[in-house]
C-alpha positions as CSV (number, residue, x, y, z in Angstrom):
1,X,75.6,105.2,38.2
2,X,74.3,101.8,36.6
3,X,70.4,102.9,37.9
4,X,71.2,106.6,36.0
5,X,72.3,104.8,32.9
6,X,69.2,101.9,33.0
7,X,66.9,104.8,33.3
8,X,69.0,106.6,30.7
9,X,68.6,103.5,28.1
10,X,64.8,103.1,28.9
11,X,64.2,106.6,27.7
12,X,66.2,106.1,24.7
13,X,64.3,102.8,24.0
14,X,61.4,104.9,23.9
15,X,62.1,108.0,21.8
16,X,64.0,105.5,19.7
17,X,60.3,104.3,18.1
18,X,59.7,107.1,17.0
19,X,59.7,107.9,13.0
20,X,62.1,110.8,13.0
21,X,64.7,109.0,15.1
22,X,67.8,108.6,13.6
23,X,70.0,106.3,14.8
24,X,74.0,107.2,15.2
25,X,75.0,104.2,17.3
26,X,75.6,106.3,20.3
27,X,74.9,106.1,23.8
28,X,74.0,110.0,24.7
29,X,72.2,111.4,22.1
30,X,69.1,114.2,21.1
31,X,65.8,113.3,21.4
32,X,66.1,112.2,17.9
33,X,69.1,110.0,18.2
34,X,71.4,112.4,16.4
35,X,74.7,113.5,17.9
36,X,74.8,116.3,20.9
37,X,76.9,119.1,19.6
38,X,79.2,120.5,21.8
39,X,78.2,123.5,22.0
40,X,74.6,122.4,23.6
41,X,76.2,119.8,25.5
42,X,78.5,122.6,27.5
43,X,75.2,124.4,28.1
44,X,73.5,121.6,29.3
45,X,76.5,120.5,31.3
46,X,76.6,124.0,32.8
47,X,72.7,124.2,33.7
48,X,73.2,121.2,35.5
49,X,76.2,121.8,37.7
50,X,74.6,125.1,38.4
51,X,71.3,123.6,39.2
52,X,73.3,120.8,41.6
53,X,74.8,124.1,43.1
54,X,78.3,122.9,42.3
55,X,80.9,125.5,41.1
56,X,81.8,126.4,37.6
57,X,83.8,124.1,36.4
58,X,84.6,123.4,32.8
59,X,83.7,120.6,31.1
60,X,87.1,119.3,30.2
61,X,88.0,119.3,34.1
62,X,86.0,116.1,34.8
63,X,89.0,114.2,32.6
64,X,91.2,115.9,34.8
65,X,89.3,115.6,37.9
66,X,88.8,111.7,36.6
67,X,92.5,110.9,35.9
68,X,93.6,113.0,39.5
69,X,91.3,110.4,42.0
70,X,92.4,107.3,40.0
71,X,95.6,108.1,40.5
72,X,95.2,109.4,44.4
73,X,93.5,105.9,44.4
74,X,96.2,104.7,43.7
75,X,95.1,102.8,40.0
76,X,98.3,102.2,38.3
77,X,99.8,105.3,35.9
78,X,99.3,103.0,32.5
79,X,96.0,102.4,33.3
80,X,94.9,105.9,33.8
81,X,97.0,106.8,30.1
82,X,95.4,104.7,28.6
83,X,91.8,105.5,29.5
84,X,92.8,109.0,28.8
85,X,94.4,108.0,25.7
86,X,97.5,109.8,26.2
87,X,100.2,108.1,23.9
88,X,102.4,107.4,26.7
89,X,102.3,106.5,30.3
90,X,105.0,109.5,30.2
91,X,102.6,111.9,29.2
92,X,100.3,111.2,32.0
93,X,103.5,110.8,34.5
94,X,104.1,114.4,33.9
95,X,100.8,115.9,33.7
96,X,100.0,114.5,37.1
97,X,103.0,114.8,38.9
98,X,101.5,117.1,41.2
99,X,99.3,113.8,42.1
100,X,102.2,111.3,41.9
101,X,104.6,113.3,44.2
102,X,102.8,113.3,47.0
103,X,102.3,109.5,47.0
104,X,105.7,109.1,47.4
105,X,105.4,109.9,50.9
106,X,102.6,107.0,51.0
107,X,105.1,104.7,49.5
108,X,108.1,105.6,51.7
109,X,105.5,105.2,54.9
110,X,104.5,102.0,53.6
111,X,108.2,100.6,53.5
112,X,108.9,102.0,56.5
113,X,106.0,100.0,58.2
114,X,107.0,97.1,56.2
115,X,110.7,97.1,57.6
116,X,110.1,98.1,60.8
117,X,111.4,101.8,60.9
118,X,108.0,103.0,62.6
């Protein structure tokens, strides 16, 4: 990911000279340093998925998708809120309780190996 996003900045050094650049003081950007709108970013996000031969997926999902391994990872809940910016760990706790549930089989495991019980 750090390569992708060296390469990523060494292109946009270069288009960056240019004299109809315009810069917007973002990261991801057109070829003239304006800001992608959505629209041709979700069609540029779906050529690529379908070029990777991945399944259809909508953009939006790779927050979910995000958010779901963090938390199978185990990366505390008010961590993950507040990369998603959700105004409460709350909100995340029950949007994801499908992943949180089944961790607490993990954590009754775990104190059953730490007491003994196993």
């Amino acid at each position: 990911m750090i390569e992708a996003l060296k390469e990523h900045l060494a292109k946009k050094e270069v288009l960056s000279q240019s004299p109809h650049w315009k810069e917007c003081g973002l990261v991801f950007t057109t070829d003239i340093g304006t800001p992608i709108s959505p629209r041709n970013l979700i069609r540029l996000f779906k050529d690529k998925i379908e070029k990777a031969g991945l399944p259809d997926i909508r953009f939006h999902d790779l927050r979910h998708g995000m958010a779901s391994l963090l938390l199978e990872k185990n990366v505390h809940p008010k961590i993950v809120s507040e990369l998603l910016g959700h105004s409460s760990v709350n909100l995340t706790l029950n949007t994801y309780s499908h992943i949180i549930n089944p961790l607490n089989r993990v954590a009754a495991d775990t104190m059953d190996d730490v007491v003994g019980h196993k």
